[in-house]
Each structure stands twice: as structure tokens, then as C-alpha cells.
mmCIF file of the N, C-alpha and C atoms, coordinates in Angstrom:
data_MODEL
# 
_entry.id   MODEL 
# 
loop_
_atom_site.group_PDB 
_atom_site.id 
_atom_site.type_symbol 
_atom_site.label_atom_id 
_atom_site.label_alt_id 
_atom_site.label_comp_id 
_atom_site.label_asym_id 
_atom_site.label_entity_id 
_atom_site.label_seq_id 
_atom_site.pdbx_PDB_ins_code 
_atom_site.Cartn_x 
_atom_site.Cartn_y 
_atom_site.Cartn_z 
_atom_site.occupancy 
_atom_site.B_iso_or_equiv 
_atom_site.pdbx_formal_charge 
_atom_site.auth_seq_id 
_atom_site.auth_comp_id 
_atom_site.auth_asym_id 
_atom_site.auth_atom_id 
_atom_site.pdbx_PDB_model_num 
ATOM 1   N N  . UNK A 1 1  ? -12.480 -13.918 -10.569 1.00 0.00 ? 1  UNK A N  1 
ATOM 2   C CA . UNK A 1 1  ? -13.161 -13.007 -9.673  1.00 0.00 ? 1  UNK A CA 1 
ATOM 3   C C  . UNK A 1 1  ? -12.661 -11.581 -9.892  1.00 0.00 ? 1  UNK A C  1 
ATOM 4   N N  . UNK A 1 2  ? -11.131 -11.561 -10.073 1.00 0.00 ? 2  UNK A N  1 
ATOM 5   C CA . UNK A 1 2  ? -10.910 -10.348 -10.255 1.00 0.00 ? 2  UNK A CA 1 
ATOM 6   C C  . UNK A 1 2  ? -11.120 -8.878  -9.388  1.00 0.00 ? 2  UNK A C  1 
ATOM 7   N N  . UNK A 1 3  ? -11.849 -9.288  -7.736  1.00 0.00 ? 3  UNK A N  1 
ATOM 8   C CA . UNK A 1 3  ? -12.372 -7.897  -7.211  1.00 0.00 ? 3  UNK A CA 1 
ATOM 9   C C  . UNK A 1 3  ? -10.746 -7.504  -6.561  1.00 0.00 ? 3  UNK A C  1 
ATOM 10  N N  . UNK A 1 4  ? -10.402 -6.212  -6.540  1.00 0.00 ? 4  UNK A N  1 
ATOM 11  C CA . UNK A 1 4  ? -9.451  -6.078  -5.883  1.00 0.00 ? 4  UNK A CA 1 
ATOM 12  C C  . UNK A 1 4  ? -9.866  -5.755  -4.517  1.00 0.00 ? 4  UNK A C  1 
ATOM 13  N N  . UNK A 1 5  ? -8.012  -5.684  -4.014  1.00 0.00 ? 5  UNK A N  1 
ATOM 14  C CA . UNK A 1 5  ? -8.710  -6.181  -2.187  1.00 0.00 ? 5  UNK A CA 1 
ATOM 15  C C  . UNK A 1 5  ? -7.841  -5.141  -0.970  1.00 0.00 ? 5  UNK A C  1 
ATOM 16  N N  . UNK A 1 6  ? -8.698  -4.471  -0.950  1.00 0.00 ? 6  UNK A N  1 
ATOM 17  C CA . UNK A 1 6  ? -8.291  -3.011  -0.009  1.00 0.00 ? 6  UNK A CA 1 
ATOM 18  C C  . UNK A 1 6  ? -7.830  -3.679  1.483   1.00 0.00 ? 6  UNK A C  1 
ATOM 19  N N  . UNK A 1 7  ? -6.290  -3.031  1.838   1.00 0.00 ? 7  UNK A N  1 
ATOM 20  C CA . UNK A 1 7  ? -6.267  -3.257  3.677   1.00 0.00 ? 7  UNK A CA 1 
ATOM 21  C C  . UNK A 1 7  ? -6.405  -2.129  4.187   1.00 0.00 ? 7  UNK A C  1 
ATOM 22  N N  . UNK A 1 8  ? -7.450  -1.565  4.852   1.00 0.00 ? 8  UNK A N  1 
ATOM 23  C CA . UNK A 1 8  ? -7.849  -0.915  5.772   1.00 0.00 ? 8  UNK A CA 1 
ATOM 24  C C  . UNK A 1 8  ? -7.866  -0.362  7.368   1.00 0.00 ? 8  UNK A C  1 
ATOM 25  N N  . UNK A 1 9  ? -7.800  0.394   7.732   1.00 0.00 ? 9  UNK A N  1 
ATOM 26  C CA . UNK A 1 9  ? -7.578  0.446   9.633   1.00 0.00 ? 9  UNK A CA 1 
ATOM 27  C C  . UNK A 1 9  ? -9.357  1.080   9.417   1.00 0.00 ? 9  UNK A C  1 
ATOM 28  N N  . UNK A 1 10 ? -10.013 0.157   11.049  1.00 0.00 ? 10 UNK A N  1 
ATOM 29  C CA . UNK A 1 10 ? -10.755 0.961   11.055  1.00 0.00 ? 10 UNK A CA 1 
ATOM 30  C C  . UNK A 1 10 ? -11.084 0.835   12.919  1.00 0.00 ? 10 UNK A C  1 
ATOM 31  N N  . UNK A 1 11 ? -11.874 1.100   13.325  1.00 0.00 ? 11 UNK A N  1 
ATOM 32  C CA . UNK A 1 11 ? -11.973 0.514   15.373  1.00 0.00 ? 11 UNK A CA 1 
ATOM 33  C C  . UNK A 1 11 ? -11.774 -0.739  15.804  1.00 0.00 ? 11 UNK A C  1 
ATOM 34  N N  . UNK A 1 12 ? -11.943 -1.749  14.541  1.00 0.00 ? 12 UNK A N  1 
ATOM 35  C CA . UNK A 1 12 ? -11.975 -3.415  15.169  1.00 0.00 ? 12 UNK A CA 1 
ATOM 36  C C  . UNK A 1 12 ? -10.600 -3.602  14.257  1.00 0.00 ? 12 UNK A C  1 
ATOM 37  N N  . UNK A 1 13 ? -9.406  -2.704  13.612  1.00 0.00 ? 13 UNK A N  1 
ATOM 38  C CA . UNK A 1 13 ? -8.218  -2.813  13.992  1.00 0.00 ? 13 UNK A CA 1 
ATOM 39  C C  . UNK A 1 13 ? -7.774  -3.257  12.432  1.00 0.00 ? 13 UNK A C  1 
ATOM 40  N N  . UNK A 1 14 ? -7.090  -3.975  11.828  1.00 0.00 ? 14 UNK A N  1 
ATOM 41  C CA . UNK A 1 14 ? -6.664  -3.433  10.458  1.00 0.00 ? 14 UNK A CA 1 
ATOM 42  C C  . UNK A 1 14 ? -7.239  -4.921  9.548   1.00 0.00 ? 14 UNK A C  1 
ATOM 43  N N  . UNK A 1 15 ? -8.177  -4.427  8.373   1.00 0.00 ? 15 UNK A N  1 
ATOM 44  C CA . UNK A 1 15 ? -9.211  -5.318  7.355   1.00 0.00 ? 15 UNK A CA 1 
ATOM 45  C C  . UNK A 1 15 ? -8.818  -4.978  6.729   1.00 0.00 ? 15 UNK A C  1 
ATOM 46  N N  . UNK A 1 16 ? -9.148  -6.737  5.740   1.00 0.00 ? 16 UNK A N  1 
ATOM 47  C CA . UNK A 1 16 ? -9.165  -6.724  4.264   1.00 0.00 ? 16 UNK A CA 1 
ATOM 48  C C  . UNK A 1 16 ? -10.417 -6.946  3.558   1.00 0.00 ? 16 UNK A C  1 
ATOM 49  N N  . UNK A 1 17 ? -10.879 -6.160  2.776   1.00 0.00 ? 17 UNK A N  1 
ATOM 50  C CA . UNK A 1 17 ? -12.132 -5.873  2.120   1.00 0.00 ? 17 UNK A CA 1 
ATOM 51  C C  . UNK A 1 17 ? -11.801 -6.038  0.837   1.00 0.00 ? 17 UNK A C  1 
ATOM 52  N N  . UNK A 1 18 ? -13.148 -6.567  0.052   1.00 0.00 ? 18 UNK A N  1 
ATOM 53  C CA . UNK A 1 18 ? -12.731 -6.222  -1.562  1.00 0.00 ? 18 UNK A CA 1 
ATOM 54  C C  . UNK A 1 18 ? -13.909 -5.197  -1.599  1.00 0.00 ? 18 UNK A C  1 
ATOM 55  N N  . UNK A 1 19 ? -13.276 -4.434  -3.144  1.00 0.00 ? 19 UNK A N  1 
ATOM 56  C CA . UNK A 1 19 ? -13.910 -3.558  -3.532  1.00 0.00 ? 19 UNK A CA 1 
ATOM 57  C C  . UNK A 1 19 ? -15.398 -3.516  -3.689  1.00 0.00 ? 19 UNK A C  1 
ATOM 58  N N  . UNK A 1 20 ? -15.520 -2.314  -3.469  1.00 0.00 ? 20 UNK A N  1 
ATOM 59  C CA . UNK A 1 20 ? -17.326 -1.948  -3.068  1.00 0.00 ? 20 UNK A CA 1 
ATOM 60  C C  . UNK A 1 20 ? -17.846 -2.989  -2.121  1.00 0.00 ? 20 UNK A C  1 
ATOM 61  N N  . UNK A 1 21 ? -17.183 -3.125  -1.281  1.00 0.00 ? 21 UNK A N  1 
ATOM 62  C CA . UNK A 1 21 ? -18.324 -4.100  -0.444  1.00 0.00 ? 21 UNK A CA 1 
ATOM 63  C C  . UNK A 1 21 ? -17.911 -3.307  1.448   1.00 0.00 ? 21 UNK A C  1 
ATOM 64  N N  . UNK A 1 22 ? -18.871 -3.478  2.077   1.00 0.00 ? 22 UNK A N  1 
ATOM 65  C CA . UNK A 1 22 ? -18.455 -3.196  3.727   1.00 0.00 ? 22 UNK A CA 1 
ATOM 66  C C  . UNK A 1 22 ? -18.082 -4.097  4.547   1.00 0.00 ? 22 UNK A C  1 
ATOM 67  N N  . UNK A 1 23 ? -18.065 -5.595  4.145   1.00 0.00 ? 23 UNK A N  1 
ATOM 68  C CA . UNK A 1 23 ? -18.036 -6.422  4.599   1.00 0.00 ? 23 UNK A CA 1 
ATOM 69  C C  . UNK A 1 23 ? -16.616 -6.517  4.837   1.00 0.00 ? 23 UNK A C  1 
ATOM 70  N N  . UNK A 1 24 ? -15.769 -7.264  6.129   1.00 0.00 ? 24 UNK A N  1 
ATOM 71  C CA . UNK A 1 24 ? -14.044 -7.887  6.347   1.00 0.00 ? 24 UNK A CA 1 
ATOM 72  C C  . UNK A 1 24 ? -14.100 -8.874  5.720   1.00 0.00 ? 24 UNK A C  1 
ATOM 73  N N  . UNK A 1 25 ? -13.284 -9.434  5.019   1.00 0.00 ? 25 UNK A N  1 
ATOM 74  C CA . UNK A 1 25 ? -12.872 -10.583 4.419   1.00 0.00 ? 25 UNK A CA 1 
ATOM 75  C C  . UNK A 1 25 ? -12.508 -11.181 6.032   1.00 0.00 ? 25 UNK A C  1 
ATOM 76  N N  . UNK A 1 26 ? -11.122 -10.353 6.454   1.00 0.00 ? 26 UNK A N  1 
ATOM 77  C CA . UNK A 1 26 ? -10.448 -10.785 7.916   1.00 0.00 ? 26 UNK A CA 1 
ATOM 78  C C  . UNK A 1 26 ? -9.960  -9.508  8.480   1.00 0.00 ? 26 UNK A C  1 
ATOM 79  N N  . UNK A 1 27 ? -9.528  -9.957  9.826   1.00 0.00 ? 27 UNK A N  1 
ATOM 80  C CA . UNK A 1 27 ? -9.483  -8.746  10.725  1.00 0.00 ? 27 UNK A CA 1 
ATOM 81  C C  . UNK A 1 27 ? -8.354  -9.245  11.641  1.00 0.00 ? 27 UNK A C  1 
ATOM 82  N N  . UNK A 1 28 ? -7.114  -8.150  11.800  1.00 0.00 ? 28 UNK A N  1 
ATOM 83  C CA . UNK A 1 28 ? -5.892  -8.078  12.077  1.00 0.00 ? 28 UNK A CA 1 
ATOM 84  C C  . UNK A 1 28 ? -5.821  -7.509  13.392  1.00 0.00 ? 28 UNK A C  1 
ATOM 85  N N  . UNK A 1 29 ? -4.833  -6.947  14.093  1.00 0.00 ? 29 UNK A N  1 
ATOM 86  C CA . UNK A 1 29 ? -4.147  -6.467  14.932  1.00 0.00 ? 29 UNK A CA 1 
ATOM 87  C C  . UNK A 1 29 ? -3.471  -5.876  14.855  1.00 0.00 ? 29 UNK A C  1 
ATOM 88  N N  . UNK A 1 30 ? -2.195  -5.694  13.479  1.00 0.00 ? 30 UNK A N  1 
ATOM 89  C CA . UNK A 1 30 ? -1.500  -5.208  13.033  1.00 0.00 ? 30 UNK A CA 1 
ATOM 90  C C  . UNK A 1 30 ? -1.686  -5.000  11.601  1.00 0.00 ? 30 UNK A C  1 
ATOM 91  N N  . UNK A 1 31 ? -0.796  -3.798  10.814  1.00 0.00 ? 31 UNK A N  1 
ATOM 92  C CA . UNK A 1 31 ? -1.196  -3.898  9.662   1.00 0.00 ? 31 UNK A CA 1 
ATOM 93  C C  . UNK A 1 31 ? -0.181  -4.894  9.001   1.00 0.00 ? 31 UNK A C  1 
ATOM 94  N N  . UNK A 1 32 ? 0.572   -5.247  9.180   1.00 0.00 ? 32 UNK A N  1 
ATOM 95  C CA . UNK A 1 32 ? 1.460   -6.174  8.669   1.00 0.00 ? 32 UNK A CA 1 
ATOM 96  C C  . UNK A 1 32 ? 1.030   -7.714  8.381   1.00 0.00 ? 32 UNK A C  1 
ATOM 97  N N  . UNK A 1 33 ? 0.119   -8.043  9.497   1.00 0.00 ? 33 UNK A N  1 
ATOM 98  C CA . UNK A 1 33 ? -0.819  -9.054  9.275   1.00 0.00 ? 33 UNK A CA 1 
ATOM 99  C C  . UNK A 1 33 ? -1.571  -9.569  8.210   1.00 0.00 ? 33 UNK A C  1 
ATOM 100 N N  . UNK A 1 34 ? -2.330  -7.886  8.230   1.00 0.00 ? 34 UNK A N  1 
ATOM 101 C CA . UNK A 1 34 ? -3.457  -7.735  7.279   1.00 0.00 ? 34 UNK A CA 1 
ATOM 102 C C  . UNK A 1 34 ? -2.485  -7.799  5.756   1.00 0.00 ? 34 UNK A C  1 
ATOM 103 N N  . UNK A 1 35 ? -1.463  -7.168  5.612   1.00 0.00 ? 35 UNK A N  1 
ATOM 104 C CA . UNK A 1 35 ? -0.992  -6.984  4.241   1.00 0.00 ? 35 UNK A CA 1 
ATOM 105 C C  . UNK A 1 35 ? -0.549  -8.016  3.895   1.00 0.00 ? 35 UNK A C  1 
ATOM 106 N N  . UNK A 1 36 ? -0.385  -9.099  4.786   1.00 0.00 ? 36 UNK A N  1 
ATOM 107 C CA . UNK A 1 36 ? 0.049   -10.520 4.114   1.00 0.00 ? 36 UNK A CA 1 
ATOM 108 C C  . UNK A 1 36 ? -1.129  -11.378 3.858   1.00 0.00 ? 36 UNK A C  1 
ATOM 109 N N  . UNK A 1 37 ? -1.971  -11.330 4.488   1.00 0.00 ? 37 UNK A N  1 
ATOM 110 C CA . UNK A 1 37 ? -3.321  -11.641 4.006   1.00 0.00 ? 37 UNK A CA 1 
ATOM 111 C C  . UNK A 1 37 ? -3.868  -11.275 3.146   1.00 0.00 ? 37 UNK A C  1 
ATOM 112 N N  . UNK A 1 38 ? -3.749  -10.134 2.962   1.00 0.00 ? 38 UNK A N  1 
ATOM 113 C CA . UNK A 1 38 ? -4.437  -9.004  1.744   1.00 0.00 ? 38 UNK A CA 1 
ATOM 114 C C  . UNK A 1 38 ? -3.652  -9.430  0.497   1.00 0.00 ? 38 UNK A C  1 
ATOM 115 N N  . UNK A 1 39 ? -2.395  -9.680  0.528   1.00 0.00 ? 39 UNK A N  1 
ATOM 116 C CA . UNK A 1 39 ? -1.555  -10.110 -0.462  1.00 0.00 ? 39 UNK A CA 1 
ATOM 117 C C  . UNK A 1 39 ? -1.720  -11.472 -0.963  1.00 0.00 ? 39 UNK A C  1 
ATOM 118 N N  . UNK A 1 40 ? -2.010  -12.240 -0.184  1.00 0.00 ? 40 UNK A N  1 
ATOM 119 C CA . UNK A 1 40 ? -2.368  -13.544 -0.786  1.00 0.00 ? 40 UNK A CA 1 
ATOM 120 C C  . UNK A 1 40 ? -3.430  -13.391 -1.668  1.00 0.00 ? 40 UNK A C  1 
ATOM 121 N N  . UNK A 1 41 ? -4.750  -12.932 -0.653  1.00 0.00 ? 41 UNK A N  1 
ATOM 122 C CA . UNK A 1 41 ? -6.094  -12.955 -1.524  1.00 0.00 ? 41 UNK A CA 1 
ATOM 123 C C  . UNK A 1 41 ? -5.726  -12.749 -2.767  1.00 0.00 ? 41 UNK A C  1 
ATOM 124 N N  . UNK A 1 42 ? -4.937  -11.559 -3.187  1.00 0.00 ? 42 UNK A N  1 
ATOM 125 C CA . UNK A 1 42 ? -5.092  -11.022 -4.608  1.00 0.00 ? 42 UNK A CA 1 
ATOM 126 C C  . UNK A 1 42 ? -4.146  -11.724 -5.247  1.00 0.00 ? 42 UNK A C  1 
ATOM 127 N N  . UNK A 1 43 ? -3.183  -12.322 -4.463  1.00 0.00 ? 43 UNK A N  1 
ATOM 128 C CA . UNK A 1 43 ? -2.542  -13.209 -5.695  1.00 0.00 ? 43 UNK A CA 1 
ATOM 129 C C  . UNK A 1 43 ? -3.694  -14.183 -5.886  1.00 0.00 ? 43 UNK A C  1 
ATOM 130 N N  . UNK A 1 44 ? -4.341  -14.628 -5.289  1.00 0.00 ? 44 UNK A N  1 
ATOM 131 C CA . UNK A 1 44 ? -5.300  -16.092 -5.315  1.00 0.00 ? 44 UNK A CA 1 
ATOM 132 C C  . UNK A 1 44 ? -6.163  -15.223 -6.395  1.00 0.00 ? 44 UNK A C  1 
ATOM 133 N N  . UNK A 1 45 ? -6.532  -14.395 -6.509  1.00 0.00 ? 45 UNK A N  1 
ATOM 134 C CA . UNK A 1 45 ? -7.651  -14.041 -7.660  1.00 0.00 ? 45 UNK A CA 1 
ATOM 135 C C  . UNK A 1 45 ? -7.602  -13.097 -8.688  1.00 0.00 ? 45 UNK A C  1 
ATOM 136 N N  . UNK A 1 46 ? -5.873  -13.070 -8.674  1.00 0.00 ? 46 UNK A N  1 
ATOM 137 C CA . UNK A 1 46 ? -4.907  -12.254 -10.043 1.00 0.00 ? 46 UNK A CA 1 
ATOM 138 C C  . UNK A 1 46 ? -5.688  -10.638 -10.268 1.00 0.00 ? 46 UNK A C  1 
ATOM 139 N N  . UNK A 1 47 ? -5.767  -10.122 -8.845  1.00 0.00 ? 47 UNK A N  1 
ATOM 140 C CA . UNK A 1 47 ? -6.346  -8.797  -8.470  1.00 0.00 ? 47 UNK A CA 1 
ATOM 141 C C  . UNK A 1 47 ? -5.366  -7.527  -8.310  1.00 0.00 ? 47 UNK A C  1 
ATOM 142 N N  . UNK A 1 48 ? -5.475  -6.548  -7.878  1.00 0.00 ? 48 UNK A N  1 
ATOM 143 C CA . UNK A 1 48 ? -4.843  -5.746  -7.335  1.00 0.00 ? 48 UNK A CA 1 
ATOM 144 C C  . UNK A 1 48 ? -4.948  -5.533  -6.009  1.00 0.00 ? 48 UNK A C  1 
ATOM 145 N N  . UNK A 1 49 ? -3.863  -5.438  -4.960  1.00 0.00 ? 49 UNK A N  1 
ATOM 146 C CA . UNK A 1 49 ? -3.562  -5.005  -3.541  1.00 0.00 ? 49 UNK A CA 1 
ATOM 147 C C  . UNK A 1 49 ? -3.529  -3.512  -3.034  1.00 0.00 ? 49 UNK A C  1 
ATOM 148 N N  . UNK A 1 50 ? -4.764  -2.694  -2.659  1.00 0.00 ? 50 UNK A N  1 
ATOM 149 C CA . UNK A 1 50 ? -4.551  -1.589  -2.346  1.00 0.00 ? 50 UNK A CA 1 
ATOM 150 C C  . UNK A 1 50 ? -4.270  -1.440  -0.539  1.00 0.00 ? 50 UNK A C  1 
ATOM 151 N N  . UNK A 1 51 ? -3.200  -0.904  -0.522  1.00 0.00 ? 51 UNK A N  1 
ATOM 152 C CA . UNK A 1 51 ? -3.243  -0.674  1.203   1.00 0.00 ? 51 UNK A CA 1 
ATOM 153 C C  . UNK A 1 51 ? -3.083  0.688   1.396   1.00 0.00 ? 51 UNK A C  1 
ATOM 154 N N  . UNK A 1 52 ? -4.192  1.191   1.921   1.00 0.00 ? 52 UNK A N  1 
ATOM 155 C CA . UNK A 1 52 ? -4.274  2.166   3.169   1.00 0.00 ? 52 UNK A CA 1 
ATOM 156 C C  . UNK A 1 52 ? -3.300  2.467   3.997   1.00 0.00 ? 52 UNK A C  1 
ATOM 157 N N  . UNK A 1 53 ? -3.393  3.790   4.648   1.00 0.00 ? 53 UNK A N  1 
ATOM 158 C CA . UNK A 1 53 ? -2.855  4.492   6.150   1.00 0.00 ? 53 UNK A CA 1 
ATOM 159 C C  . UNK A 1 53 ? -3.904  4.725   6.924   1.00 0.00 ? 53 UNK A C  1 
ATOM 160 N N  . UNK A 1 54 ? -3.706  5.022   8.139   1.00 0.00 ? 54 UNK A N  1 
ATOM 161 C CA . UNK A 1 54 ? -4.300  5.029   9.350   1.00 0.00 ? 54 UNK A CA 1 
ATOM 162 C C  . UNK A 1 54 ? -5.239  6.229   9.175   1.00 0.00 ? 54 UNK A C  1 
ATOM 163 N N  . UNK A 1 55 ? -5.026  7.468   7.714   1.00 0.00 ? 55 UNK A N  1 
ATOM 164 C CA . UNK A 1 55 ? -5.739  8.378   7.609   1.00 0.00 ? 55 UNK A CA 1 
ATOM 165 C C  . UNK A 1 55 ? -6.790  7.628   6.761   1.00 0.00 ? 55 UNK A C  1 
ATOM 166 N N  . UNK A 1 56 ? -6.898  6.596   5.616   1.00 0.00 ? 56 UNK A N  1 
ATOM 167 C CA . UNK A 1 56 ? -7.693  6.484   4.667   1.00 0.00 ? 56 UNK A CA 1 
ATOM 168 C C  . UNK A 1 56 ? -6.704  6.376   3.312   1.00 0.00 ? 56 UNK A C  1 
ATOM 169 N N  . UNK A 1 57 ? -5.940  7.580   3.239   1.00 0.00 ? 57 UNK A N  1 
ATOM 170 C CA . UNK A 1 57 ? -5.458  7.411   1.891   1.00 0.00 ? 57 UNK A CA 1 
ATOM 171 C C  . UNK A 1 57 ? -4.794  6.438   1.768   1.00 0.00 ? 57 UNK A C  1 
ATOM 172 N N  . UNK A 1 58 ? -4.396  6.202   0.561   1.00 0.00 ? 58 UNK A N  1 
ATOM 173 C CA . UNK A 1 58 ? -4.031  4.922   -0.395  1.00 0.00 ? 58 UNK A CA 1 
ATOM 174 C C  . UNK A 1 58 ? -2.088  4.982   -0.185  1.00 0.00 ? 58 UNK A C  1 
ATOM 175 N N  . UNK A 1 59 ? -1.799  4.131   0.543   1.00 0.00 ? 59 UNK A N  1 
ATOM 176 C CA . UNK A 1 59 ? -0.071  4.248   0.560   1.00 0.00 ? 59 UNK A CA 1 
ATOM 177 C C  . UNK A 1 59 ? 0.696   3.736   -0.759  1.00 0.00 ? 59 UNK A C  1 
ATOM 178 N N  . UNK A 1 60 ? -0.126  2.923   -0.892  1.00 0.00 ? 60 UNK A N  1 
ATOM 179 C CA . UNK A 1 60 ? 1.057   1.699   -2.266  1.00 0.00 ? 60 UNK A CA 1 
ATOM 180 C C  . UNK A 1 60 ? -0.492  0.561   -2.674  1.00 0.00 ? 60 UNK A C  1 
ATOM 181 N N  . UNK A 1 61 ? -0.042  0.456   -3.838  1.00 0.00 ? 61 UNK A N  1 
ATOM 182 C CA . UNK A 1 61 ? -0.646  -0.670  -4.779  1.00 0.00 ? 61 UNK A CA 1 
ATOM 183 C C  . UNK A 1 61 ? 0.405   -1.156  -5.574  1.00 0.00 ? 61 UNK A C  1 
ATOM 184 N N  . UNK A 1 62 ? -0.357  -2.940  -5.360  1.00 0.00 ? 62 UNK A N  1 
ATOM 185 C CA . UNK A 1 62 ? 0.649   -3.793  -5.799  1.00 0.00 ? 62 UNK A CA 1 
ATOM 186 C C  . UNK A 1 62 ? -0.580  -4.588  -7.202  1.00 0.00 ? 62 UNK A C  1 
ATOM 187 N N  . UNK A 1 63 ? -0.041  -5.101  -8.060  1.00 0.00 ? 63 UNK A N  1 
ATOM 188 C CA . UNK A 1 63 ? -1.152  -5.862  -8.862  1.00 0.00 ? 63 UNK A CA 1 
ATOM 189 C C  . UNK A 1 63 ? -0.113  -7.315  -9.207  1.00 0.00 ? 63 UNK A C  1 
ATOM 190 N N  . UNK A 1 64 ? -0.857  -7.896  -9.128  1.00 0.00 ? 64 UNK A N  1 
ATOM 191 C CA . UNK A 1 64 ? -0.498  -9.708  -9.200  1.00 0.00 ? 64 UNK A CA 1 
ATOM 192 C C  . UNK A 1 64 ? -1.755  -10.431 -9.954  1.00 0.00 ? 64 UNK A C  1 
ATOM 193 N N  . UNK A 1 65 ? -1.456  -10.684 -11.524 1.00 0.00 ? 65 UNK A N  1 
ATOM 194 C CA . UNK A 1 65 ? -1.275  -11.014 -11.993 1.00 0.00 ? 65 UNK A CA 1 
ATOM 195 C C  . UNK A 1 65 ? -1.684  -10.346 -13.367 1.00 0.00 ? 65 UNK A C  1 
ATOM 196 N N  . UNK A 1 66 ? -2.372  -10.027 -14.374 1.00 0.00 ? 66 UNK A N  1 
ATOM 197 C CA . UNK A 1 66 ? -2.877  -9.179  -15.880 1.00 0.00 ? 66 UNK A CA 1 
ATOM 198 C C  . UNK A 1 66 ? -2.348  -7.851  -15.260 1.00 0.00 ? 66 UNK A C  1 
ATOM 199 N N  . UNK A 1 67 ? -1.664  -7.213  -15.289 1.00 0.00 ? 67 UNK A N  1 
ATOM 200 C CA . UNK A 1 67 ? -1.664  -5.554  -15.232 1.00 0.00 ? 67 UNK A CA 1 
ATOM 201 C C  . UNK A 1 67 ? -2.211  -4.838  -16.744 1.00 0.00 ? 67 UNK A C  1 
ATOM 202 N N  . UNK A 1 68 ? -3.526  -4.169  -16.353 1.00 0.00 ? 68 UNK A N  1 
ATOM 203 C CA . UNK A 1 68 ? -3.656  -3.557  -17.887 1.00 0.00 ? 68 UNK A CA 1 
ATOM 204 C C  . UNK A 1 68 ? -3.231  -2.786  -18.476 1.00 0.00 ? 68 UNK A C  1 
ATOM 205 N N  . UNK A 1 69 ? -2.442  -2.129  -17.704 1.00 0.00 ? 69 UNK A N  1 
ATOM 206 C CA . UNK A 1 69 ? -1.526  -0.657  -17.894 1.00 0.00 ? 69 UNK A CA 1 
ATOM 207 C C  . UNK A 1 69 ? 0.296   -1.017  -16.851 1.00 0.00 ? 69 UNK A C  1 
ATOM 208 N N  . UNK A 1 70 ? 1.109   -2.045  -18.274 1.00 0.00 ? 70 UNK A N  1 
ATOM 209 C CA . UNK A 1 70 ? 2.182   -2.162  -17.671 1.00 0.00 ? 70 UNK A CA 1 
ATOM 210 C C  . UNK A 1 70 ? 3.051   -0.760  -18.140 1.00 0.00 ? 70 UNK A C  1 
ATOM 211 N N  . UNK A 1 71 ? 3.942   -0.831  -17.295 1.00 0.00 ? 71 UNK A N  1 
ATOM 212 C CA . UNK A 1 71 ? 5.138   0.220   -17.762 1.00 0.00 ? 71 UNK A CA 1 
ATOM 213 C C  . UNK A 1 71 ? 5.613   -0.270  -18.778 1.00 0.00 ? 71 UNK A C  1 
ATOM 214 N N  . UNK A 1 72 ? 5.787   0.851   -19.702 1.00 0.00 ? 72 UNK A N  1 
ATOM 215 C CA . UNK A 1 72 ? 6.719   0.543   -21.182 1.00 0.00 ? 72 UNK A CA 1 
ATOM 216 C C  . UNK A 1 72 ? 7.985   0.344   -20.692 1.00 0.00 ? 72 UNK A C  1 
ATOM 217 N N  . UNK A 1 73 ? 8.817   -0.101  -21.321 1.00 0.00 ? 73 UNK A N  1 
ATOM 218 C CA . UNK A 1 73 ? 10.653  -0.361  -21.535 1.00 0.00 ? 73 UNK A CA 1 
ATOM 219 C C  . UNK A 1 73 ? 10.814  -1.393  -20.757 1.00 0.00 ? 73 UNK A C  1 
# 
């Protein structure tokens, strides 16, 4: 599948979405919730983990499993 899988804050409180889509995968309470959820998904489909701040921007990305661009050394 490969879609990577954004955690998000939005009014119904902190989602995990995959890319290009509007749809919640699931829907949290906390973001800590969501990022362990969000973290599974993408290990389950050897994706990348993007998580959000409460503004939108992008805090940290994690990738689990092909990285196409590893660090040299």
C-alpha cells in the first residue's frame, strides 16, 4: 500500500489520515494516542509517519520500513 499516514489535530480532536485523502482512519483525544496508532499503521504498510502540531506544520517524521533516501555513513 505504501500511503503514508499523517497525525493531525483538527475540532473532533487528534486523526490519523493517509495521504491525499479527508477521510480519519481513527480519532483520538490525545495526540499521544493518535501517534501510537499512526505508528502502527505505517509500520503495518512499511510507510512513512508524519505528525503534525496543533498549528498544521509537520513536527517529526518517522519511516518504517524501505527508506529511499537513507543517511550515508
Amino acid at each position: 500500500m505504501n500511503k503514508n499516514v499523517h497525525t493531525v489535530h483538527n475540532k473532533n480532536g487528534w486523526q490519523n489520515k493517509f495521504e491525499n485523502t479527508s477521510k480519519a482512519i481513527n480519532t483520538y483525544a490525545t495526540k499521544q494516542d493518535a501517534q501510537n496508532a499512526g505508528r502502527l499503521i505505517a509500520k503495518q504498510n512499511n510507510s512513512e509517519h508524519i505528525i503534525h502540531g496543533l498549528n498544521g506544520r509537520i513536527q517529526s517524521k518517522n519511516t518504517y520500513g524501505k527508506d529511499p533516501y537513507p543517511p550515508r555513513g
